[in-house]
C-alpha positions in Angstrom: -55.8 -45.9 -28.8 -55.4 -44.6 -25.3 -52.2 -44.7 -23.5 -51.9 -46.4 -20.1 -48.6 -46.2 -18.5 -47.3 -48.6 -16.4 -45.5 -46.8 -13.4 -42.1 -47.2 -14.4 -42.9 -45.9 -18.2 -44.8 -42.4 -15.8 -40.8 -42.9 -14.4 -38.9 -43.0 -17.5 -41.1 -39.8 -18.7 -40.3 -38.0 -16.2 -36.9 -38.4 -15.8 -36.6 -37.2 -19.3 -38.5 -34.3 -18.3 -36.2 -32.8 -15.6 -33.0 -34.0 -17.2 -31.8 -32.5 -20.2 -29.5 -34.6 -21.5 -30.4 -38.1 -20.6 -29.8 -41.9 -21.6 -32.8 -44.4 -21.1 -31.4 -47.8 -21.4 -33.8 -50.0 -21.6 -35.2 -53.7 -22.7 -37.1 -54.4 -26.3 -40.8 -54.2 -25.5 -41.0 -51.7 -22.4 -41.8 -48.6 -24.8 -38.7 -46.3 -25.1 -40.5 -45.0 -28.1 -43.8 -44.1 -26.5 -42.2 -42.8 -23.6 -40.0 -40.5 -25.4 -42.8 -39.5 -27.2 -45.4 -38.8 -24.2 -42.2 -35.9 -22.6 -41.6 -34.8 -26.3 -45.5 -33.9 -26.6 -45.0 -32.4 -23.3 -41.9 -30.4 -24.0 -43.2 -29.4 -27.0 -47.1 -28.7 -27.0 -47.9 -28.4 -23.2 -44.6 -26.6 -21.5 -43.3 -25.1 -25.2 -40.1 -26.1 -24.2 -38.8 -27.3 -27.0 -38.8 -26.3 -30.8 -37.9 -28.5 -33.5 -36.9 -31.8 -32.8 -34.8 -34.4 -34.3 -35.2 -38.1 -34.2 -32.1 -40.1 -35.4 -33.0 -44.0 -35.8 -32.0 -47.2 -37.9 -33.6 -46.7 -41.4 -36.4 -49.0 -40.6 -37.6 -48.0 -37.5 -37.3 -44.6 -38.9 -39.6 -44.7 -41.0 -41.8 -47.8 -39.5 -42.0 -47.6 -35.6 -41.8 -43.9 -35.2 -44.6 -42.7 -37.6 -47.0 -45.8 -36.4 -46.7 -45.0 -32.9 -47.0 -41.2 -33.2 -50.1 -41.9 -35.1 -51.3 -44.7 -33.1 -52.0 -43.1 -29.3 -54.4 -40.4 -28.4 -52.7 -38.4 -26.3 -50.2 -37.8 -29.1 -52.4 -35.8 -31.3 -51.1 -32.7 -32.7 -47.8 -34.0 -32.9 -46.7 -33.7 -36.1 -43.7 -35.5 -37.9 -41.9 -35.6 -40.9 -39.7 -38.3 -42.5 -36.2 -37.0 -43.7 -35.8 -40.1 -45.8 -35.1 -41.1 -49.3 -33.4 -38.7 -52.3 -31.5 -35.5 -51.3 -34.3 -33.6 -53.3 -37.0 -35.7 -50.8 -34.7 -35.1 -47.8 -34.1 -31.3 -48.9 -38.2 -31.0 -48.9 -39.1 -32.8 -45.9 -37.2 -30.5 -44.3 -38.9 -27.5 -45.8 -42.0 -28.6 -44.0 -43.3 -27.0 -40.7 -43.5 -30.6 -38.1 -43.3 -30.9 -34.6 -40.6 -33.8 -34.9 -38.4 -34.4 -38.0 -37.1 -38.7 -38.1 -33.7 -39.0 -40.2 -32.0 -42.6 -40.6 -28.5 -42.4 -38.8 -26.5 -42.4 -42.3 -28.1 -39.4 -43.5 -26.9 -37.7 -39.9 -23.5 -36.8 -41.8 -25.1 -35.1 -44.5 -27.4 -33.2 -42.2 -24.6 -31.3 -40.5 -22.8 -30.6 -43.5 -25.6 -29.0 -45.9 -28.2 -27.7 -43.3 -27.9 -25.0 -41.2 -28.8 -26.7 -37.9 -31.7 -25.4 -36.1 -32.6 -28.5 -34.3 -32.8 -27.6 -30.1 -34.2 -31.5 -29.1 -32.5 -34.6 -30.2 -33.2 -38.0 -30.0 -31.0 -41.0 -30.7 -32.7 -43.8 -30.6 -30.3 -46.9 -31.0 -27.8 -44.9 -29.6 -25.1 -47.9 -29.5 -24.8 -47.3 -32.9 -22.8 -44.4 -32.3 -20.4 -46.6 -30.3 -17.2 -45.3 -32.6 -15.2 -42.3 -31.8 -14.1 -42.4 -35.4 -17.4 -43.6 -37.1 -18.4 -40.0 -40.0 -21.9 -40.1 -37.9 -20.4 -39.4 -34.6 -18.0 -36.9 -35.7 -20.8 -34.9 -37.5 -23.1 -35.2 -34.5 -20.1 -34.0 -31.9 -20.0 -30.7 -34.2 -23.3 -29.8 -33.5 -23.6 -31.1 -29.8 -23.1 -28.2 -28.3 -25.6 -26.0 -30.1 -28.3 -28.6 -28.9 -30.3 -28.1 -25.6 -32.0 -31.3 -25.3 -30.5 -35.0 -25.9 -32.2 -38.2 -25.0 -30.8 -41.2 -26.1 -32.1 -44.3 -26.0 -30.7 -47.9 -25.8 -31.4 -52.0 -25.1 -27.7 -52.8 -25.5 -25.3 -49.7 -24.5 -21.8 -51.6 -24.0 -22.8 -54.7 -25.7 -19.0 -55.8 -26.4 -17.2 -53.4 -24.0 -17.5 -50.6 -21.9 -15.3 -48.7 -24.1 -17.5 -48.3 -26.3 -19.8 -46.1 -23.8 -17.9 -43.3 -24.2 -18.8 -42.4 -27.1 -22.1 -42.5 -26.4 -22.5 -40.7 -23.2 -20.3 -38.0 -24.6 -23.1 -36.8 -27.1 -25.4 -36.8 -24.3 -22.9 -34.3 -21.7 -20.0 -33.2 -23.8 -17.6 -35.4 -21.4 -18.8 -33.8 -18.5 -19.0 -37.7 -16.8 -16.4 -39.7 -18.8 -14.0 -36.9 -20.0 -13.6 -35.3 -22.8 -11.4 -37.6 -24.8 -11.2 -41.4 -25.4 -8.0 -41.4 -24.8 -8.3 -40.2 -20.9 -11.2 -42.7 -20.5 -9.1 -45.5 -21.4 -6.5 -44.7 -19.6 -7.9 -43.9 -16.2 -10.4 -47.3 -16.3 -8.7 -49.6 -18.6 -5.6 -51.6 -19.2 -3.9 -53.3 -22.1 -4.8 -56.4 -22.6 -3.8 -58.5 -25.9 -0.8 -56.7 -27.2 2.2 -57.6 -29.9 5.4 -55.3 -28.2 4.3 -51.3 -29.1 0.7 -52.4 -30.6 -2.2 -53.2 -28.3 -4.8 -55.3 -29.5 -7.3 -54.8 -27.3 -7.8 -53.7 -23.1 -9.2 -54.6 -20.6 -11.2 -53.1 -17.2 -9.2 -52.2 -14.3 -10.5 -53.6 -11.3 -13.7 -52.0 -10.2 -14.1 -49.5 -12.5 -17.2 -51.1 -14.4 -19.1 -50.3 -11.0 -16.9 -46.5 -11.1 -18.5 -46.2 -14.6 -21.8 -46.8 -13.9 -21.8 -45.1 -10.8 -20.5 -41.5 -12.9 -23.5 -41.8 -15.2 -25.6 -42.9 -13.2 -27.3 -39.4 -12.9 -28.1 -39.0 -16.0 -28.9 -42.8 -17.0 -31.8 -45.2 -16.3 -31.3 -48.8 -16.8 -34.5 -51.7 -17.0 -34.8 -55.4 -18.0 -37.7 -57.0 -19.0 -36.6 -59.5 -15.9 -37.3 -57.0 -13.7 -40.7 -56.1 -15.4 -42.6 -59.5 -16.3 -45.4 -58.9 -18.0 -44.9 -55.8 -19.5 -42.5 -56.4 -22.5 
């Protein structure tokens, strides 16, 4: 099928492009995959760029909606992909194989770090609220690595679906804490407050006053943000 982007999709693919480590934080239905995939082919085939590339998802869209829509566009061809799914022994051999893009499932992350050598330049987290938890094995494992990777695009509908505490997390594997420091701790401090509280534990915090807005406006550099409100028609 041929591929024709809608203006803000030529956007999003460009701002990939010429930003390294990036966040695309965008609605169901306006093509985060396809877009990611149009600068990948780029980065990779066109500019040479890139080497091997890594695409962490949920298990499901790993192995559905990546693979269909590599194979479904045009302009895509030559992109080659492999799944890093299934038994260690099926895991160890996918990895064996020469691909353009290699998809893993966001639990096997973990065991990636720990029994590979890692070799991966470009990574892509798609459902990157899922790596919401300073504490979660998959983050930890992923911070390891972070700063032997030269390219990180993640990709989101929901970013700060509960609070905005959990965006640090998440904007840390794409700049190291360049934006919202280096340590959770720092973050909270500086933009939050305690909230629900029983004497010496706290429960849960709160935003200071105005520092959603100071949030958004640190990453907004490296961030683009779209609703399908703002798009009718598209999604």
């Amino acid at each position: 099928m041929k591929y024709k982007p809608h203006d803000y999709q030529e956007y999003a693919k460009n701002f990939i492009l010429t930003h390294p480590a990036c966040c695309l934080m965008l609605d169901m239905g306006l093509g985060k995959t396809i877009i990611t995939l149009t600068a990948l082919w780029i980065l990779a085939l066109d500019s040479f760029e890139v080497g091997k590339i890594l695409v962490i998802a949920p298990k499901r869209v790993a192995e559905d909606t990546w693979p269909k829509e590599i194979n479904k566009w045009e302009h895509l061809t030559g992109l080659s992909f492999t799944l890093v799914l299934g038994s260690k022994k099926q895991r160890e051999d996918a990895l064996e194989r020469k691909s353009s893009i290699y998809i893993i499932n966001r639990e096997n992350v973990k065991w990636l770090v720990e029994n590979r050598d890692w070799d991966f330049d470009t990574v892509v987290i798609d459902e990157l609220s899922s790596f919401k938890s300073n504490k979660a094995q998959r983050f930890k494992a992923l911070k390891k690595v972070r700063s032997r990777i030269q390219r990180v695009i993640g990709l989101t509908g929901t970013p700060a679906p509960n609070s905005l505490l959990d965006l640090w997390p998440q904007i840390y594997l794409i700049d190291m804490g360049q934006r919202l420091g280096r340590f959770i701790g720092g973050y909270r401090d500086k933009f939050f407050k305690p909230d629900k509280r029983n004497r010496e534990v706290i429960y849960s915090y709160k935003l200071r006053e105005g520092s959603d807005e100071k949030i958004y406006e640190l990453i907004s550099d490296i961030c683009i943000s779209m609703n399908t409100v703002d798009f009718p028609g598209y999604a």
